[in-house]
N, C-alpha and C positions, 0 to 999 in steps of 0.2 A: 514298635518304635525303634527306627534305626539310627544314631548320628546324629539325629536333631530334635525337635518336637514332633515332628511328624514326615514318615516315610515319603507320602506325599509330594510335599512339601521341599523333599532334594531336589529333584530335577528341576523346575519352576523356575528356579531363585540361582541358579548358573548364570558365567558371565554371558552364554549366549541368549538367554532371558530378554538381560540388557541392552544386547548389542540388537537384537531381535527388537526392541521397545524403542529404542531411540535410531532405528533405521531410518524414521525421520524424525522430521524438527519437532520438537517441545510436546513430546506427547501426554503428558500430564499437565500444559497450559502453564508451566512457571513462570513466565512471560507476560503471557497474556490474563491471567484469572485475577480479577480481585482477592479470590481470596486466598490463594497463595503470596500473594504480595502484601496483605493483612497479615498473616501469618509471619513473612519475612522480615518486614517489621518492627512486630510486638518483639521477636528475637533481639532484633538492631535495639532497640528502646532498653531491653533488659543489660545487655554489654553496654550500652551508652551510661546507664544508671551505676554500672558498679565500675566502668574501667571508660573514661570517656578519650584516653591515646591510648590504645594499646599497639605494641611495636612488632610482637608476632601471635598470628592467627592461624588456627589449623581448622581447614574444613574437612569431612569425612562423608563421601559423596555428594558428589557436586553439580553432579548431573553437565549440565550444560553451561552452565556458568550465571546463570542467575538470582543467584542468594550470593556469589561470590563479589560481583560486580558492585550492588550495593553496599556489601563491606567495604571494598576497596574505593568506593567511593563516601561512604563515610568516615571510614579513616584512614587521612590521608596520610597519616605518616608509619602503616602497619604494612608489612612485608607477611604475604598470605602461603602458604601451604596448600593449595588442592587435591583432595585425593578423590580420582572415579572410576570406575571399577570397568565403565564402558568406554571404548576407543574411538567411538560414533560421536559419544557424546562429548568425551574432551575434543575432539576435532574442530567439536562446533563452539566449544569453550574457548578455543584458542583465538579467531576470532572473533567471538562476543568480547573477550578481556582483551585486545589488542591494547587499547589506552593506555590500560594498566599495566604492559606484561613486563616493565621492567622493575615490579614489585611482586609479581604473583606467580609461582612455581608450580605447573598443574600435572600432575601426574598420574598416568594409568594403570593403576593398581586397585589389587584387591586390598583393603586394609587388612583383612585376619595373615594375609601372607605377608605384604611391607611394614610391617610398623618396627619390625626391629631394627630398619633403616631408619630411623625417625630420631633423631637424636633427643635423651633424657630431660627431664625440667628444660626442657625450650621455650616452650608456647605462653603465653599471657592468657592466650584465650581459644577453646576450639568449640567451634559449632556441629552438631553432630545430629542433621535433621531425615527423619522419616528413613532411614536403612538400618538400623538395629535389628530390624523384626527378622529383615533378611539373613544378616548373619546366624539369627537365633534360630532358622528354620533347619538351618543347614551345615549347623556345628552343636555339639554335645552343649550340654547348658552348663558343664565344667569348664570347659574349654570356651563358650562364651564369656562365664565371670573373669577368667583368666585373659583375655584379649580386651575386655575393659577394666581389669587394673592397669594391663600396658600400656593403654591407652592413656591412664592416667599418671604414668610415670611420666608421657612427655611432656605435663605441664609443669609451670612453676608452681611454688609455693601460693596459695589464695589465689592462682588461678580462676576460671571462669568458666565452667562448660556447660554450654545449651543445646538443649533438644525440643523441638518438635515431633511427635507423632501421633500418628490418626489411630482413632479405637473407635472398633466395633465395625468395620466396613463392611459394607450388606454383601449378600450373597451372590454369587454372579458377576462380582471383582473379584479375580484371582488371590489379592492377599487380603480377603477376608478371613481366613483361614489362620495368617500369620498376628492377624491384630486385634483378636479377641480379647477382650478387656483383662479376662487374670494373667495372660501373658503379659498385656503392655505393662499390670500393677509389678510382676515378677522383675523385667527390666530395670521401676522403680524402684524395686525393692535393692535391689541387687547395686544400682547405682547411687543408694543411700548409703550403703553399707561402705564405701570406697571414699564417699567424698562427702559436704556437710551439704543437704539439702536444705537450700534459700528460697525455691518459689516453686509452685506447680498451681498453674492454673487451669480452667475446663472451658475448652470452646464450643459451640454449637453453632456453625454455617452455613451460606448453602455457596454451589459450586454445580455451573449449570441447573441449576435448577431443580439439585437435591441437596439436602439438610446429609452436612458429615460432621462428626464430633470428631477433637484433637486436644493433644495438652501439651501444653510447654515450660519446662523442665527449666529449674537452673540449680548447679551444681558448685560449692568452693572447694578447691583442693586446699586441705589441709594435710602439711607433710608432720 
């Protein structure tokens, strides 16, 4: 074991992975699947319960802009943050968010390298769905916990941070590997230790026409 959780596991989860995955449009369905749209949601529902104006939002891949769009459309008076790590797919973000783009700042980056751009207690609120695993494949699990205090430097005080991730991804999807259940509990673990855990609850759906489990997280910064 080199670097990360598993040697493997380097190569895969590069930004040409990504650039490679979203060569074209919406390859994981964000758009179009129910249940990714369930999923984005149950998130929107969790921020709407404990911050119902929040004025800045930081997302942490963003894919193509469809979990961003709904933010920005449900709140209308939040100035958004984007961060994605692929160029294919903010391209097609820039676009998707045209509406909105004179609230919404989307940027191509990798978070483990920009967040020291990121200015301190900013955010009200950052959504932080289904890329953890990645970074954890492919950085030390030191240097993981260290990149998500940073990360929680940049919010304010009783802040709000949400996650989605899928556990247990069957074999024969590439990041089943990264989303075996004591890794996702280890993230939890580690994301408890930083901030006051508020909710974790357990999904089971299906998604074309296979059953995936997922949970989603919420998090208060207390400074």
């Amino acid at each position: 074991m080199q670097g990360g959780f598993w040697t493997k596991a380097l190569d895969p989860w590069s930004i040409d992975y990504f650039e490679d995955k979203f060569a074209k449009p919406d390859p994981w369905k964000y758009f179009t699947s129910i249940y990714e749209r369930t999923k984005y949601q149950r998130q929107l529902d969790i921020i709407k319960d404990r911050n119902q104006n929040p004025q800045r939002i930081l997302e942490i891949g963003s894919a193509e802009g469809a979990q961003t769009l709904l933010l920005a459309a449900q709140f209308p008076e939040a100035n958004i943050t984007a961060i994605e790590i692929s160029s294919n797919a903010l391209g097609r973000a820039k676009n998707n968010l045209l509406q909105f783009a004179d609230r919404i700042e989307l940027i191509n980056a990798d978070i483990a390298e920009y967040e020291p751009c990121i200015e301190d207690s900013f955010y009200d609120v950052c959504i932080w769905s289904e890329s953890i695993y990645y970074l954890g494949a492919r950085l030390p699990l030191t240097t993981t916990y260290d990149l998500l205090a940073k990360v929680m430097d940049k919010l304010k005080d009783s802040a709000l941070l949400v996650m989605a991730n899928t556990v247990g991804l069957p074999e024969g999807i590439p990041e089943h590997v990264v989303t075996k259940r004591p890794i996702i509990d280890c993230y939890y673990s580690l994301m408890s230790s930083l901030a006051l855990p508020i909710l974790k609850s357990n999904y089971l759906e299906d998604k074309l026409g296979r059953t995936y489990e997922y949970q989603i997280w919420a998090f208060e910064l207390k400074l």
